[in-house]
N, C-alpha and C positions, 0 to 999 in steps of 0.2 A: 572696821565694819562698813562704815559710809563706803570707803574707796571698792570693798564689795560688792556693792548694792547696786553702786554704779555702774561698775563691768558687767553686773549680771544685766542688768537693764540695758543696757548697750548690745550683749549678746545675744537675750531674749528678744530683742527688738530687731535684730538682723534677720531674723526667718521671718518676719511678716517686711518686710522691707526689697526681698526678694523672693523670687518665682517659687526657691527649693522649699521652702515653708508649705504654701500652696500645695506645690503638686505632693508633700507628705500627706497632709490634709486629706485633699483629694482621694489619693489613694486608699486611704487606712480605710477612712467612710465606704468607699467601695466596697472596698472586703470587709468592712463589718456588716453591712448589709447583705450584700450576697452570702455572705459565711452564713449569717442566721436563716435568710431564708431556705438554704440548703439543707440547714440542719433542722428546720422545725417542718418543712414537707417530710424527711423524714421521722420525723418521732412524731408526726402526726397521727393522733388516734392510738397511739402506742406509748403504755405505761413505760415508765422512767425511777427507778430508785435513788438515782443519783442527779443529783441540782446541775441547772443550765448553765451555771461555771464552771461546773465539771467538765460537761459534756461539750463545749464551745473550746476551752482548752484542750480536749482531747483530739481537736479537728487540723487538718494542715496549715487552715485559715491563719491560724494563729501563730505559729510558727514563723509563716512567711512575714506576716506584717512585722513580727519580730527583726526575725535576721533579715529583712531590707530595711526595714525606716531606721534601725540603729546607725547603721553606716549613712545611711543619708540624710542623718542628724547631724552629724559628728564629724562629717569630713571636709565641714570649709572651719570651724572651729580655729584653729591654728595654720592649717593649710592656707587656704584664705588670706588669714593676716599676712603668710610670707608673699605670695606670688602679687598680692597688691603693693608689698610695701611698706605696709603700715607695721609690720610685725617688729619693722627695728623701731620705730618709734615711741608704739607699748613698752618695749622692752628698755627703754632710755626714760619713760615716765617714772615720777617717784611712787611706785609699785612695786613691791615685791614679789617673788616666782608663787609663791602658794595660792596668794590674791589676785592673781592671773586665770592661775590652774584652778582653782577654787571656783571662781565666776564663771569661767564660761565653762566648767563642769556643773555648776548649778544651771546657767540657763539652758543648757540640754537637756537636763533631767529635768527642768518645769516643761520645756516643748514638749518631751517626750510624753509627761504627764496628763498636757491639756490632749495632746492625739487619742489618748484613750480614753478620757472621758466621755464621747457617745458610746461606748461599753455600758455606761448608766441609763441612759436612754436606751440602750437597746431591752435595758432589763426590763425596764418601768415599761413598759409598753409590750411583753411580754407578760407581763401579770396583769397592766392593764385587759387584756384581751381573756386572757385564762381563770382571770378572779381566783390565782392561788397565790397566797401570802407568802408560801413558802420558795415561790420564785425568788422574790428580792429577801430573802432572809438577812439579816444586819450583820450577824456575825459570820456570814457565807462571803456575803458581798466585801465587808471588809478585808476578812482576808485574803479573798480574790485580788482586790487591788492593792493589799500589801504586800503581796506576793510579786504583782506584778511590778511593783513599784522597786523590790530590790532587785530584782531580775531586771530592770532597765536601769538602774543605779550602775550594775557590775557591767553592761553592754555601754553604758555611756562615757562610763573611766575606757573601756577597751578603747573605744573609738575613741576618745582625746588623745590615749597614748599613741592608737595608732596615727593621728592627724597630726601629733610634733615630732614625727619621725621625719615628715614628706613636706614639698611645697606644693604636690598635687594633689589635687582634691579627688582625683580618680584614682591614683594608689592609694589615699589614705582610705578612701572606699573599699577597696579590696580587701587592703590588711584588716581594714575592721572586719569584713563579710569573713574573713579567713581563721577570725579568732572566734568569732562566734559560731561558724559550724564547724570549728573544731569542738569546742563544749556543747554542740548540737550534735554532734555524733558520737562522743564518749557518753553520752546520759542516755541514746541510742542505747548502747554497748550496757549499760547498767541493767537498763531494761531485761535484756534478756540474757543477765546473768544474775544469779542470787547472790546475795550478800554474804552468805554462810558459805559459799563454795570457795573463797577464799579471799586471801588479803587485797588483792585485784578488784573484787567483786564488791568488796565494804567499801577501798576507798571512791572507786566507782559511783556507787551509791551516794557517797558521804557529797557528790559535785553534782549530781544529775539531777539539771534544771526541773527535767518530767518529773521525777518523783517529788521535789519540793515542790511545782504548783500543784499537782495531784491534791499533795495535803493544802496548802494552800486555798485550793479551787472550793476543797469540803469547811473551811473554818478554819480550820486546824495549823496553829503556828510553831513551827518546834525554832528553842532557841537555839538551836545549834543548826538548825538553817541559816537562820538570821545573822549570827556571827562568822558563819561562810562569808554569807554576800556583803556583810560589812568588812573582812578582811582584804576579803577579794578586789574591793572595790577599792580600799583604801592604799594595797600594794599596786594598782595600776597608776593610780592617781600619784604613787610615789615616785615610782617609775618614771610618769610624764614631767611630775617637776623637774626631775634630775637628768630629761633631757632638755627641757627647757633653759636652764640652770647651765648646763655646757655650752647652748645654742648662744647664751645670752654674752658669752665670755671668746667667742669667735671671730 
């Protein structure tokens, strides 16, 4: 566990150490800002049945900060280590491939985590202004960011596994951008097909990111969401050891 804690600290510490951190940052703020204000000139003076995480999820804004900041978490990860050099060295440490995989899968998903916390800030300052309670609702908000939270879980195994394929950090970008709006366009494809029309249509359903933050965005957690993206995430991450695990033996 120490020799985890380590690597993740080490990982976690690499995106504030350089620029790519930053200009993440930078960005995501940008379009959280712009996102909202786009969205509340619109819904200005106009009744709303459905909560601000709804409606913020349902916008492109979010979307995009998705499928870019994933890949441009995740693609010096492993990439990185090789094209410096340092990656046979990790690899010669007394460390094993999981405790590898594991750490700098975890300090992506904390990066990933701190970038969307001004989504909290945006809220609170939203009801600051509105004096309705039911802006920041606890069990709305939470599930908003549990949702979101395993939906960047299953995008940050993508993009590990994509980054120990490559030693470049602009293919493992792609590849990540390439697995993600593939599951960005089959949850598309869900949408406007019913789940009752057929066996296509269910399992469709059964992957489509939209429809779980949907529920998500409302409170609402189904455990057979959850054990999707825990699956999901855990077959990538398996994936990445077992090519780390060949790389190591090269």
């Amino acid at each position: 566990m120490n020799v985890i804690l380590a690597l993740l600290r080490r990982e976690l510490g690499g995106y504030f150490k350089s620029m790519i951190g930053y200009v993440v940052i930078s960005a995501v703020l940008f379009l959280f800002g712009f996102s909202f204000v786009d969205m509340l000139g619109k819904l200005n003076g106009v009744p709303q049945d459905a909560p601000v995480t709804e409606q913020f999820y349902a916008t492109v804004y979010f979307w995009v900060i998705l499928l870019i900041t994933a890949p441009m978490i995740t693609m010096r990860v492993f990439a990185l280590e090789k094209s410096t050099g340092t990656y046979e060295t990790l690899m010669t440490a007394p460390v094993g491939d999981w405790q590898v995989v594991l750490a700098k899968f975890g300090g992506t998903l904390a990066f990933f985590t701190l970038v969307w916390l001004p989504l909290l800030g945006c809220l609170f300052i939203i009801r600051h202004f509105t004096g309705d309670p039911a802006t920041l609702d606890p069990r709305v908000t939470a599930g908003t960011f549990f949702g979101i939270l395993l939906i960047g879980s299953l995008y940050m195994a993508m993009g590990c596994f994509a980054s120990a394929l490559t030693r470049s950090q602009i293919i493992a970008a792609m590849l990540s951008f390439l697995l993600g709006v593939a599951l960005f366009v089959l949850s598309l494809r869900s949408v406007a097909l019913s789940p009752s029309e057929s066996g296509w249509g269910a399992l469709l359903d059964h992957i489509s990111v939209m429809r779980h933050l949907a529920d998500f965005s409302r409170g609402i957690v189904d455990t057979r969401q959850v054990v999707f993206y825990l699956t999901s995430t855990a077959f990538f991450l398996y994936m990445t050891q077992r090519v780390v695990e060949s790389r190591r033996w090269k």
